[in-house]
N, C-alpha and C positions, 0 to 999 in steps of 0.2 A: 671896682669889683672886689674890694679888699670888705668882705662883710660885712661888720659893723657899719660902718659908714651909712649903706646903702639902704635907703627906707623907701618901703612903698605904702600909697593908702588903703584901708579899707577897703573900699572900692575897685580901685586900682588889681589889688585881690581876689575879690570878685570876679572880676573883667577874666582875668587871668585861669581864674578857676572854671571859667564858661569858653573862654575860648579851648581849653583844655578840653575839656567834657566833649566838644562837640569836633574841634579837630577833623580827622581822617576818620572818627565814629563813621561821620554819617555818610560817606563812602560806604564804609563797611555793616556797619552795622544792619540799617534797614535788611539789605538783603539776608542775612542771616538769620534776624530774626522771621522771613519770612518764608527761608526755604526749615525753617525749626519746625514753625506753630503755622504756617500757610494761614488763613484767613486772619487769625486768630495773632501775627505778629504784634499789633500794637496793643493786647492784652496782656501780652508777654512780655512788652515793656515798661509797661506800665509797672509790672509786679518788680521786673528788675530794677527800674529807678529804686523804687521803696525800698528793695534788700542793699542797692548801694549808697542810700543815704545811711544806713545804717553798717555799713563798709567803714563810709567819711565819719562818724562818731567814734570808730575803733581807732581813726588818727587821732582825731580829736581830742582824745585820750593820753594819746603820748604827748600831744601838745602841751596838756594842761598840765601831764606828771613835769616835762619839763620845759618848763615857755622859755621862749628866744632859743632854744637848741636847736640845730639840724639834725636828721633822722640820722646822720650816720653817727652823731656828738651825743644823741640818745640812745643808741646802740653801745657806743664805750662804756657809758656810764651804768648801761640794765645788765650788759654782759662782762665786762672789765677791758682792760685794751687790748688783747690780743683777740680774744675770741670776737669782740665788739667789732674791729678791724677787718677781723674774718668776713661776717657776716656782712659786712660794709661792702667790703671789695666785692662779695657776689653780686649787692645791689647795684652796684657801681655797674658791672658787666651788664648785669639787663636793663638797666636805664640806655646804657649805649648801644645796644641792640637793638632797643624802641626807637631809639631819635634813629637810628640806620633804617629800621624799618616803615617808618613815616615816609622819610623820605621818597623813600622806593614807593610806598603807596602815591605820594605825590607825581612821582615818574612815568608810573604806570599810568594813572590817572589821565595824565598831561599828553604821552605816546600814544594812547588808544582813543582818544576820544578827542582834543583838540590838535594838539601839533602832531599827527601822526608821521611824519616825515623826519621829523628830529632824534637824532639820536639821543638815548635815554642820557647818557652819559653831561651833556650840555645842559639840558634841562637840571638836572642836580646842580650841576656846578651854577649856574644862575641860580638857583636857590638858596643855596647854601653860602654864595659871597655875603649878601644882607644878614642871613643867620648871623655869621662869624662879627660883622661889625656888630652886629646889634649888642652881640655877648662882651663886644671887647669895650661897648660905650656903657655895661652895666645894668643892673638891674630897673636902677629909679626912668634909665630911658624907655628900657621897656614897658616899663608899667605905664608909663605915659604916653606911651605910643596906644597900646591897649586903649585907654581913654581917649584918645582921640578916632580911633578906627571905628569904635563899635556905634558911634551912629551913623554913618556909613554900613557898615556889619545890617546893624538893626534895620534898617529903611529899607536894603536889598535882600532880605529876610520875608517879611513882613510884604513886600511887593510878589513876590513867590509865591507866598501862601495862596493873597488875593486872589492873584490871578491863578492860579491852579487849580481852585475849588470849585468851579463852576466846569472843568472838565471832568470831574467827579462822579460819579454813580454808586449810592451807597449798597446797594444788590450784591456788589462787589464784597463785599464782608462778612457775606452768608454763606454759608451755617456757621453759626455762633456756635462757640465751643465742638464744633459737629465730631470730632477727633477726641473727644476728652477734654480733660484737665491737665492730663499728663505730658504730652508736647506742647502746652502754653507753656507749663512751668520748666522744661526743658530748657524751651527758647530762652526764658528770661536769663540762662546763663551768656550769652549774647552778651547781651547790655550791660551784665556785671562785669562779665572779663572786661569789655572793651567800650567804657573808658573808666569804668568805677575802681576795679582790680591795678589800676593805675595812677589813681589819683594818689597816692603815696609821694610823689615824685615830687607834688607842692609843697608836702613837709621839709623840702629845701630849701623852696622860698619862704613860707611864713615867718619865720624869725625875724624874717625882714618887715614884717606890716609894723607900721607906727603904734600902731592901738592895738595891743593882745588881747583886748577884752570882745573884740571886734573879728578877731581870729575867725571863729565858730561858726558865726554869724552868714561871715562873708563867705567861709568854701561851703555852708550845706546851701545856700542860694544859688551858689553858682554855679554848684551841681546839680540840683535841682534842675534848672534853668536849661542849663545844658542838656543833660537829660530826656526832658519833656520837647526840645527841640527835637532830638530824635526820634520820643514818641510819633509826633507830629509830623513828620519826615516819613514814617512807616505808616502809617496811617493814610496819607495823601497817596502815598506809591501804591495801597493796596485798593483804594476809592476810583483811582483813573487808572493804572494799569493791569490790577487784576492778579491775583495770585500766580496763574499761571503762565501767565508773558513776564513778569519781571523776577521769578525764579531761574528766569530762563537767560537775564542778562546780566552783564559783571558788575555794570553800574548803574542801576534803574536809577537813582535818584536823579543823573542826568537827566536818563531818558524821559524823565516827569516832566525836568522844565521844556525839553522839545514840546509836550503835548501844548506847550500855552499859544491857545490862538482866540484873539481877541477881536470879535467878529470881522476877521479875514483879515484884520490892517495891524494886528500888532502879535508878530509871529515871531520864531529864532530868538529868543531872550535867553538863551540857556548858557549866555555869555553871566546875565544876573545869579546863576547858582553857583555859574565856575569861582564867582569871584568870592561869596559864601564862604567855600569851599577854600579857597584858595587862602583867605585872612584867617581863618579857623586853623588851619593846619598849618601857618608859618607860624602863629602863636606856641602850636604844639612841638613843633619842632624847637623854637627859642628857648623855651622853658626845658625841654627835655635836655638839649646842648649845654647849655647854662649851670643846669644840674650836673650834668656831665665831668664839665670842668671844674667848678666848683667841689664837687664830691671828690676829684683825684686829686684837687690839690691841698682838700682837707688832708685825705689820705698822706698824703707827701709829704704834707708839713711845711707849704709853701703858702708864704704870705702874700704874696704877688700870684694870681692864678691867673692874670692874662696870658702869658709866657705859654700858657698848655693850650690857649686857642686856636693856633693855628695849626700843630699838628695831631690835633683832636678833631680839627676841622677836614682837615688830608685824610684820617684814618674815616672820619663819616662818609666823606665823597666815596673813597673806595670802597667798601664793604657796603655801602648803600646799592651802588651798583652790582658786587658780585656776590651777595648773601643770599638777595633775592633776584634771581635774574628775571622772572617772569612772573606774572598773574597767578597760572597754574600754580605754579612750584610754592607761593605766598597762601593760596588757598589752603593746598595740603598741609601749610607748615602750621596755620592757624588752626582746620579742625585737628590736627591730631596732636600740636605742641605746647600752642601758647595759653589752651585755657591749665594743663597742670601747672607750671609755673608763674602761672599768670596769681593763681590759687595762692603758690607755697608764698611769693614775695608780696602780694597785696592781701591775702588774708591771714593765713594761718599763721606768719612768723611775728607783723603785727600784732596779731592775738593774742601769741603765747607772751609777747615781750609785754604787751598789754597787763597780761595776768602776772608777769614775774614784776612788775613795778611795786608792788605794796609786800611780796616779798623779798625782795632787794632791801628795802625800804626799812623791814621789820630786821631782819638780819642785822645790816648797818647799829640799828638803834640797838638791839641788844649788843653786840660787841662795845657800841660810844659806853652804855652800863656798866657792861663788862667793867671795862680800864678805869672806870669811873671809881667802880667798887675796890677794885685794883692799887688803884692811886692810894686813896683814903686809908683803907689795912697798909698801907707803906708807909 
């Protein structure tokens, strides 16, 4: 876990960047975009993919000014070390607030729909043991675990679909635009907060892909991908349950796979979405954790960052459980908090850092002149 070292592929990045994308989204998301834009959600996702491929090019960017850096080691160098530092340890704070809040979405998940009897509290802590190992065996295992899950991922994906579309009614998606224009393009803020306003968090890991030329390639695919899985996720929830029933429940995309009945003898699969669901969202919690520790022990100026695993690990379990204590209280936090700072950290400060790179850049080079001209008349 000592950075250099640890390489992952292409691919491997990819994987990463889709399990990402699609995570606790598709929990969240479909519904949102459908109590947004009602008929009209998967219009509205559609628009949000496009404006957050165009999110992942604003990293893209900081990538390119500086390859193999971490976003917070590009931060030092666009703002200088203190200010860089600054602006780091904010990230730092909502990166670990995200992996706390995953979690909880995992809990809730988990408490309200299959293990109902279990306390929230055990389910985290079963989750979070495999996180903690996974971080402490490092990067290159994960990324190869990612490759190995995702045809597994893919086959119980792709079986979902199948079978779901033929409970479908496309009636269900009418009136087109019947509302306007104006709550599609609403909704599409959905899709951008949650998961594109967050894809930042991989400019931790990219320094690690073997091939940087392959960088670009590999996160707008995987976004991409990810993405369009949750188009397709609001799309089905709004063909079979109807605008006005799954407005109505916390998590329709379960409720979607309950609808699969496959003339009378192949019923109850909704075990096939949990599990979706379930590899999607320990991806995003690993990578979120990962980053975590990583980031504070850049912070620190510690060469060994295993050492911060485990009470990073004790501080997610608790504040998992007591940040978000409930469904309700996560709903409220979400429409009324996390799309502004979801804004300031995923868009706007990338942006501006974006824009101050070429003057950084120019500044630097007239002072190297400067001393240059300086030297010479000496």
């Amino acid at each position: 876990m000592n950075g250099p070292l640890e390489k992952i592929s292409p691919r491997q990045f990819k994987l990463l960047v889709l399990f990402f994308s699609v995570g606790s989204s598709i929990l969240l998301v479909p519904p949102s975009l459908i109590q947004s834009s009602q008929h009209d959600g998967w219009i509205s996702g559609l628009i949000g993919v496009a404006v957050g491929i165009g999110v992942i090019m604003i990293y893209l960017g900081l990538i390119k000014a500086y390859p193999g850096e971490s976003l917070f080691s590009i931060f030092n160098k666009i703002y200088g070390r203190v200010a860089g530092k600054a602006v780091s340890s904010l990230y730092l704070v909502f990166i670990f607030l995200l992996t706390c809040e995953v979690v909880s979405n995992m809990g809730d998940f988990m408490t309200t729909q299959i293990m109902i009897e279990t306390p929230k509290e055990y389910i985290h802590l079963l989750f979070m043991l495999p996180i903690i190992y996974g971080v402490i065996k490092g990067l290159e295992v994960i990324g190869r675990s990612a490759e190995v899950i995702y045809p597994t991922f893919l086959i119980l994906l792709v079986l979902l679909i199948v079978f779901i579309i033929p409970e479908g009614q496309f009636r269900n998606l009418e009136p087109v635009l019947g509302e306007g224009l104006k709550p599609v393009l609403n909704g599409s803020f959905s899709i951008l907060t949650v998961p594109y306003l967050e894809l930042f968090i991989l400019t931790m890991i990219s320094p690690h892909v073997s091939e940087k030329k392959e960088v670009g390639k590999s996160f707008i695919i995987g976004g991409l991908i990810g993405g369009m899985i949750l188009v397709i996720t609001t799309f089905l929830i709004l063909i079979v349950l109807g605008y006005s029933f799954s407005s109505l429940v916390p998590f329709p995309t379960y409720v979607l796979a309950k609808k699969i009945n496959i003339a009378d003898f192949l019923q109850r699969v909704e075990i096939i979405a949990a599990a979706v669901w379930i590899i999607s969202i320990f991806f995003k919690v690993i990578i979120c954790f990962y980053s975590t520790v990583t980031g504070l022990g850049e912070l620190l100026g510690f060469q060994n960052k295993k050492i911060l695993t485990y009470p990073i690990g004790v501080c997610v379990f608790y504040f998992s459980v007591y940040i978000y204590p409930n469904i309700a209280f996560f709903t409220m936090f979400v429409s009324d908090v996390i799309l502004s700072y979801s804004l300031l950290f995923g868009l706007f400060i990338p942006l501006i850092s974006l824009i101050m790179i070429p003057i950084k850049k120019k500044i630097e080079k007239t002072s190297k002149n400067a001393e240059g001209v300086g030297g010479n008349a000496g």
